[in-house]
C-alpha positions in Angstrom: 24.8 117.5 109.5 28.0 119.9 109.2 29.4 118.1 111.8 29.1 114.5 110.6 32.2 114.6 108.8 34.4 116.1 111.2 33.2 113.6 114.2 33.6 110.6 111.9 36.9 111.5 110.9 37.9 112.6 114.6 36.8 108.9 116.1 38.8 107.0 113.0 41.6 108.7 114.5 41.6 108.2 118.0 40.4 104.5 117.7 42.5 102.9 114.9 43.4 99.9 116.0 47.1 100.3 116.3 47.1 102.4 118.9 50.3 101.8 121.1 52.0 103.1 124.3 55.1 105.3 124.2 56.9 101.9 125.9 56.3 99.6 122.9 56.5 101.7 120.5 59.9 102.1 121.1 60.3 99.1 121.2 58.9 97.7 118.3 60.9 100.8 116.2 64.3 99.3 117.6 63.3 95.7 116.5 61.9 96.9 112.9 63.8 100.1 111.8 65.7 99.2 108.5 67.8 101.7 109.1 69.2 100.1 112.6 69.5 96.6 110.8 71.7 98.2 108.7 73.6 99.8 110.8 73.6 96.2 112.9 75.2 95.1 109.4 78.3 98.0 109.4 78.8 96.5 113.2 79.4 93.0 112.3 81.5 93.8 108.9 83.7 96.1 111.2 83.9 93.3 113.5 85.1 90.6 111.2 87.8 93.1 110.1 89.0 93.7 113.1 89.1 89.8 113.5 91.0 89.4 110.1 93.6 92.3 110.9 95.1 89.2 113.7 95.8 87.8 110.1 99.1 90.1 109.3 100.9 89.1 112.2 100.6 85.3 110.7 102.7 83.7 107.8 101.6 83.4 104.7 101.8 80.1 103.6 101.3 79.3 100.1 101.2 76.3 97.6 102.0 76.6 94.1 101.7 74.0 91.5 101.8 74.6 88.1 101.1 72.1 85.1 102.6 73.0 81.4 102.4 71.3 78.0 105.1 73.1 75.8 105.7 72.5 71.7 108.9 71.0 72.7 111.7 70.1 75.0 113.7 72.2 76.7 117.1 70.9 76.7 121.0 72.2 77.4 123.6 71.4 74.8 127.3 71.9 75.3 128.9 69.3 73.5 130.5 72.0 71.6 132.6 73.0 74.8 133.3 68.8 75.3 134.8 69.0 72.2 136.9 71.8 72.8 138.1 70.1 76.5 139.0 66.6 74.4 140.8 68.3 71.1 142.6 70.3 73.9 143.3 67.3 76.6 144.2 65.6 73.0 147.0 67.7 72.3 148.6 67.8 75.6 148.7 63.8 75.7 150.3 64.0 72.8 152.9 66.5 73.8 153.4 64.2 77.0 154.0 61.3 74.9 156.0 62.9 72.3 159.2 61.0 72.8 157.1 57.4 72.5 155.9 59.1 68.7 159.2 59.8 68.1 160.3 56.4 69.2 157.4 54.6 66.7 158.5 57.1 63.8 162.1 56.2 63.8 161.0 52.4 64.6 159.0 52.3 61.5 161.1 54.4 59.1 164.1 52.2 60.1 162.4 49.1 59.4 162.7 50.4 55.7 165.2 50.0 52.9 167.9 52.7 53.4 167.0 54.4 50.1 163.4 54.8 51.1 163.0 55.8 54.7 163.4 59.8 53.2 160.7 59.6 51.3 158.5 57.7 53.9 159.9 59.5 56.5 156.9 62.3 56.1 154.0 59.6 55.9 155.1 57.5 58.7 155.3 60.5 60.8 151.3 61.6 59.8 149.7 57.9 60.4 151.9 57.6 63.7 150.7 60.8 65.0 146.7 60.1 63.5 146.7 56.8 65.2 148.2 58.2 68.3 145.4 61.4 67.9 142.6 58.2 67.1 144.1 56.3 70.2 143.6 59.2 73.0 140.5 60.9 71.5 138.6 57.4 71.7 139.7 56.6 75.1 138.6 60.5 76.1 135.1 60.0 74.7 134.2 57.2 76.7 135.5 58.8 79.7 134.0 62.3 79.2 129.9 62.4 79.0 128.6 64.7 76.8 127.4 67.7 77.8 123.4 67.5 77.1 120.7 67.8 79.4 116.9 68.3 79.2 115.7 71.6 81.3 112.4 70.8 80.8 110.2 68.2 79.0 107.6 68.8 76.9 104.8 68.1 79.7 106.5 70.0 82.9 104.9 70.1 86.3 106.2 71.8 89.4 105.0 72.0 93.1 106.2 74.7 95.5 105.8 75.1 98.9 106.4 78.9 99.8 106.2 81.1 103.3 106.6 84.4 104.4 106.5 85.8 108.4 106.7 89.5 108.4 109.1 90.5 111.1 109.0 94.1 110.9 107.2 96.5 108.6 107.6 99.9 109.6 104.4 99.5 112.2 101.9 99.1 109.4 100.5 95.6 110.9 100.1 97.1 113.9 98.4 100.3 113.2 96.1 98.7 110.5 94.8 96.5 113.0 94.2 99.7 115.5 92.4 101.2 112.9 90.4 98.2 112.3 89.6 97.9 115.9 89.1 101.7 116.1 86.5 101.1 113.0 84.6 98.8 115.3 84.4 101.4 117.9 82.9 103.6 115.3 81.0 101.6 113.6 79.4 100.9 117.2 78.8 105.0 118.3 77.1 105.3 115.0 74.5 102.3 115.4 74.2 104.1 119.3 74.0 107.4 117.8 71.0 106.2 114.9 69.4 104.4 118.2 69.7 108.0 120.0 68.5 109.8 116.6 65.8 107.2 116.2 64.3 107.5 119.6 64.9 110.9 119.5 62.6 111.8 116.2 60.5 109.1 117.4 59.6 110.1 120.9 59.2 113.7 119.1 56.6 112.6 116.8 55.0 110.6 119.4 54.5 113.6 122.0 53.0 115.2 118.9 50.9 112.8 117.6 49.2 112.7 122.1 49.3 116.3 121.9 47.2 116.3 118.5 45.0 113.0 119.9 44.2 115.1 123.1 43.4 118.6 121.2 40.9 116.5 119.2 39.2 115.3 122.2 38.8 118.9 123.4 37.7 119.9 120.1 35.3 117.1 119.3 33.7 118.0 123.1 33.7 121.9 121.7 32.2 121.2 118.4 28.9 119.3 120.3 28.6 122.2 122.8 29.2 125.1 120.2 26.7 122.6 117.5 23.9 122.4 120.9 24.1 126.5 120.9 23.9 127.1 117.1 21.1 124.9 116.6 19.4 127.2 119.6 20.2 130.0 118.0 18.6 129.0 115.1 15.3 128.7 117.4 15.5 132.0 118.6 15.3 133.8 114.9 12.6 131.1 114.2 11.1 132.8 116.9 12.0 136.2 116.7 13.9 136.4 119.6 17.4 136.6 118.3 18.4 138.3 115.2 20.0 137.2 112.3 24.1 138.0 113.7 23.4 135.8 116.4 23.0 132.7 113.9 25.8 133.6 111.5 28.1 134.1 114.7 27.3 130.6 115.9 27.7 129.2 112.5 31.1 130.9 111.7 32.1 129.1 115.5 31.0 126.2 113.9 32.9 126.2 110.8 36.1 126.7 112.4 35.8 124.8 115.0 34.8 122.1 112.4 38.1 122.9 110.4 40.3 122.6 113.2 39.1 119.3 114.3 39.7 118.4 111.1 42.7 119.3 110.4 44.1 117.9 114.1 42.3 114.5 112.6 44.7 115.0 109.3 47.5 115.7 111.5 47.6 113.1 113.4 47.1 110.3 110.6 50.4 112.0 109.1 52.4 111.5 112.4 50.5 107.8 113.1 51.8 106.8 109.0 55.3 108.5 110.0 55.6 106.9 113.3 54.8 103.4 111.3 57.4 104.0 108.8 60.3 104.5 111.2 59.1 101.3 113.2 59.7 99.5 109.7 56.2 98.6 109.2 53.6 99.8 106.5 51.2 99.9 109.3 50.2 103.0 111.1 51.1 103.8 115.0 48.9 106.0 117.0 49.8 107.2 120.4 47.6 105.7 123.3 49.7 107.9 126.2 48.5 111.0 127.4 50.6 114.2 128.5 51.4 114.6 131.9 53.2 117.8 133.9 56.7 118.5 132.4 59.3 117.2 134.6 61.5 119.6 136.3 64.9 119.8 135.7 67.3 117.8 138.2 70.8 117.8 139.5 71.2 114.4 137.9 70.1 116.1 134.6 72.0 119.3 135.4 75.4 116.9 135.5 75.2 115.4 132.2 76.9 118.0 130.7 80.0 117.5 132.2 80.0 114.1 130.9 79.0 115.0 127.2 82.0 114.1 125.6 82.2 110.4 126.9 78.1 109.5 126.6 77.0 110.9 123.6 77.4 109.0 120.8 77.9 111.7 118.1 81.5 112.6 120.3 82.6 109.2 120.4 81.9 108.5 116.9 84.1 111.7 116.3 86.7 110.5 118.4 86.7 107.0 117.2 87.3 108.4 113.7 89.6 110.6 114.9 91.9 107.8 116.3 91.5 105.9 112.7 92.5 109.4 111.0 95.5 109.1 113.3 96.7 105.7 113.1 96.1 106.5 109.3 99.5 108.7 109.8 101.2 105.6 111.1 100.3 103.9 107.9 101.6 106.4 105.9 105.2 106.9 107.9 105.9 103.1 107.6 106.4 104.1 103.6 109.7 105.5 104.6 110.6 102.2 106.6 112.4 99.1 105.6 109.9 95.7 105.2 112.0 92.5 106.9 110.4 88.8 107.2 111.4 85.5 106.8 110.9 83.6 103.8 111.3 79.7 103.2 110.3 77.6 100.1 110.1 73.4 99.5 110.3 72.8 96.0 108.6 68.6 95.5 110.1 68.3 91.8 113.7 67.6 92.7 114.9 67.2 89.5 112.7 69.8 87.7 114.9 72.1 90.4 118.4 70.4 90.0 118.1 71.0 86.0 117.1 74.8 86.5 119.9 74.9 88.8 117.7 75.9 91.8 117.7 75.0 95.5 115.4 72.1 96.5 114.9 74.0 100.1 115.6 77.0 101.3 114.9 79.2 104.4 116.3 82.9 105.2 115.1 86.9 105.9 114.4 89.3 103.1 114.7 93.2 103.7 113.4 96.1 101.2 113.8 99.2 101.1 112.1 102.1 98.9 114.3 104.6 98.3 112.3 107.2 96.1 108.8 106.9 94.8 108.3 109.9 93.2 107.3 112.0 96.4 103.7 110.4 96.2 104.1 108.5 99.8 105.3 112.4 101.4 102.4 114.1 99.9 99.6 110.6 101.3 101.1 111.6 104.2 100.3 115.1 104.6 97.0 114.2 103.5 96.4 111.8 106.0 97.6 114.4 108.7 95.0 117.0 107.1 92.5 114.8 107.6 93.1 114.2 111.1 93.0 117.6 112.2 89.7 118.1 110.3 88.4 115.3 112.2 90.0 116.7 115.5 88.2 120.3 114.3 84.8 118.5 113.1 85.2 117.1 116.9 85.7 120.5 118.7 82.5 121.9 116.8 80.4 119.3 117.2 81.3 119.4 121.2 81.0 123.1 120.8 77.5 122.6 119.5 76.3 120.1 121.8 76.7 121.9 124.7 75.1 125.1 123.4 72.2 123.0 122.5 72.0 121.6 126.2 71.8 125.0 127.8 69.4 125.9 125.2 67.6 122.9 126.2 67.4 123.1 130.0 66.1 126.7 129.3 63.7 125.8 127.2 62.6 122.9 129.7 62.3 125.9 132.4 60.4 128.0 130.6 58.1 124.9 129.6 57.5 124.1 133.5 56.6 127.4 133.9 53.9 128.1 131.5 52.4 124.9 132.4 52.4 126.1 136.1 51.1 129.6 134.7 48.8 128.4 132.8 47.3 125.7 135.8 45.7 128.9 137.0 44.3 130.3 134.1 42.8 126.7 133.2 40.9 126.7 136.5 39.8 130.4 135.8 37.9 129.5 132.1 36.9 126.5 133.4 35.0 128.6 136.1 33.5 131.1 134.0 32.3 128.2 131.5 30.9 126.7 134.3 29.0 130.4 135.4 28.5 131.1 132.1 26.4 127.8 131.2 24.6 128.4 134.7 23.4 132.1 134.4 22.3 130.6 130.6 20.2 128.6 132.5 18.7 131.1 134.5 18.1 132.8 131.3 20.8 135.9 131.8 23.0 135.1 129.3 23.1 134.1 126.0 24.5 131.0 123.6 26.9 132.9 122.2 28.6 133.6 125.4 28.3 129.9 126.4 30.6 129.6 123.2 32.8 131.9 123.6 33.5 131.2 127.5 34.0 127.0 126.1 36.0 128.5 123.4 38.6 130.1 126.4 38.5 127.2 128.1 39.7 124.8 125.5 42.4 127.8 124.4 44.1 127.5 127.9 43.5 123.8 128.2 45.6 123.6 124.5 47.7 125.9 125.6 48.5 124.0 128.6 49.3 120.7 126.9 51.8 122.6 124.4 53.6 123.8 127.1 53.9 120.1 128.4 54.4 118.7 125.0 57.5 121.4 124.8 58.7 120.1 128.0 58.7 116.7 127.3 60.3 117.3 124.0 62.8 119.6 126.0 64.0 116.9 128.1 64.6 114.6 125.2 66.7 116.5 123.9 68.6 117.1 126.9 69.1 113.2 127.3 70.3 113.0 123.7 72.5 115.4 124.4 74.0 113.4 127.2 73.6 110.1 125.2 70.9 108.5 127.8 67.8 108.6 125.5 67.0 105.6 126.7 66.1 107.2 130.2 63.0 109.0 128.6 61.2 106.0 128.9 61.4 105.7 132.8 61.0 109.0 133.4 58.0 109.2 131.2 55.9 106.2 132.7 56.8 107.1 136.4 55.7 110.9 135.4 52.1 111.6 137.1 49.4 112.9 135.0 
């Protein structure tokens, strides 16, 4: 009955029925990671960008149109100075005609009894001039319009048509849309790079979850053979054949080999509930593939390492970010550059314009300058330089790193091969002496126990055996992230013979 648990538990996890190949597995991660859609997202947002940075070397056209209801009119008075112009143009008129006063004055006065015209003499001279004065001064206000004009009425409306074509600003267009294309390449390694670090964690678990799904096979066939010998133990004290340590040896086999069926069983519904979440589905994965012989390592391997720093994605990302960090710097310069475009404007209220004194039309190029502000734009500049070489240092490490982990890699992939072919012998060898073992039990010269413990050696090398493969197989994937070709696993992995 000890074993009940243990066996149920081991066949719920070897025949759930989501088991998948390594093959579409992968493929259903790619198509349901939340984390690629996301990064599918950043791609497209960089994209459309890029697409909008085309927009700066465009005019910007603009219509502006405004509607105003003020408390009253807006008007020009300068009667005042009209005034002034007709007192003045009075005078001289008058000086230009002084001979014809003259001329009434003595006219009038002479007209006059003799002993009058001194005394009348003053007054003549006074309504002769005033009349003259009255004369000109009404003839120069119906010639001269007064000087009164309404700027604005108290409901004002205006509609402007205004452009702008950047001619030159110091290079900023330019390099903000290299940096907006140079996004887009980084945007890009980084979905490639999650894809590689996705497939990479994912084939992982996957080899682990075939390794564990394998051991429990070996285990659940140990745990009937070891159960078969401890219930014949138990027939031997019955009969006073075997004593007592015979029984509690078998049972102690028993209990741990009970325990580490179950915990491979645990194990493994960890990695199949992992393996589901990365695929973006609540619903568990459980590997159907079995390990076969690590590969050995190639010359086409052996040469990705001279081509780390253009395939894997983790470099180009780096250098993508490392040209944005640079064109940054060409951002900053054009602050100490003169802006020049063209600018035009159509204004469609005429005479809202004419009364503000403005052009209707106008067209012509506008420069600026910035002569000092405040040392900011010198210090944005170093900063942006900073953080290109720690970009440019961020990259050296990283390519640093990457190849140490290759060579650690095809090592480790060596030394994998090795103790699987190592071990190929030492497989055969317990598998031999189980199968004398069980024999001479037959025949009666040996015992249970040593049935056991000659099936316990067998499945030690067997598990040994598909470690080793499991650390191959894990090697070489992370040789091929390491030369950005994860995507090669697969191929190699199917055409790999058992």
């Amino acid at each position: 009955m000890r074993m009940k648990p243990a066996l149920t538990l081991a066949v719920l996890a070897t025949t759930l029925p989501f088991a998948q190949s390594l093959p579409d597995a992968l493929r259903n991660m790619e198509a349901g990671n939340n984390t690629l859609k996301a990064s599918q997202a950043r791609v497209e947002t960089a994209n459309e960008n890029h697409q909008a940075s085309y927009g700066n070397f465009l005019p910007v056209v603009k219509l502006e149109a405004t509607a105003m209801h003020m408390d009253r009119d807006i008007v020009m008075d300068l009667d005042p100075i009209r005034a002034a112009l007709i007192q003045m143009q009075t005078y001289n008129m008058m000086q230009f005609q002084s001979a014809n006063i003259q001329k009434d004055i003595a006219t009038q006065v002479g007209a006059l009894p003799a002993n009058q015209q001194a005394a009348a003499t003053p007054v003549v001279t006074q309504k002769v001039k005033d009349a003259y004065q009255t004369g000109i001064e009404e003839k120069l206000q119906g010639q001269l319009p007064h000087f009164f004009d309404t700027v604005k009425t108290q409901n004002d409306w205006g509609v402007a048509l205004t452009a702008y074509q950047p001619l030159f600003h110091g290079g900023r267009i330019l390099a903000a849309k290299q940096i907006a294309k140079a996004r887009v390449n980084a945007a890009e390694s980084d979905q490639e790079r999650q894809k590689a670090d996705l497939r990479r964690d994912f084939t992982r678990l996957y080899l682990q979850g075939a390794l564990l799904r394998q051991s429990i096979q070996l285990r659940t066939r140990a745990l009937e053979t070891i159960h078969r010998h401890r219930d014949r133990a138990q027939k031997l004290l019955d009969q006073g054949m075997a004593d007592k340590a015979t029984l509690l040896r078998a049972e102690m086999a028993l209990a741990e080999a009970t325990t580490s069926l179950a915990d491979d069983s645990a194990k493994l519904q960890s990695v199949a509930l992992t393996l589901g979440q990365l695929s973006g589905s609540g619903s568990p994965v459980v590997p159907t593939d079995t390990l076969s012989a690590p590969p050995r390592l190639t010359q086409e391997l052996e040469a990705m390492e001279s081509r780390l720093a253009a395939n894997n994605p983790l470099l180009r990302s780096l250098s993508s970010q490392q040209e944005v960090a640079h064109k940054a710097i060409s951002v900053k310069t054009a602050d100490f550059l003169p802006e020049v475009g063209l600018i035009g404007k159509y204004e469609f209220n005429h005479e809202a314009a004419r009364s503000e004194l403005q052009p209707i039309w106008l067209v012509g190029i506008r420069g600026t300058f910035t002569l000092f502000k405040g040392g900011n734009d010198w210090h944005t500049r170093q900063a942006a330089v900073s953080t290109e070489r720690e970009v440019v240092a961020m990259r050296a490490e990283a390519t640093a790193g990457l190849t140490a982990q290759f060579q650690r890699q095809k090592l480790s992939l060596r030394q994998a091969r090795t103790r699987w072919e190592n071990l190929g012998a030492q497989t055969v060898l317990a598998r031999e002496n189980h199968r004398v073992t069980a024999a001479r039990f037959e025949q009666g010269q040996a015992t249970g126990l040593e049935v056991v413990d000659a099936w316990l050696a067998q499945q030690k090398s067997e598990l040994e055996r598909l470690s080793a493969a499991s650390d191959g197989w894990t090697s070489l994937e992370e040789i091929l992230w390491a030369g950005g070709n994860t995507t090669e696993f697969v191929n190699l992995w199917t055409g790999a013979k058992p």
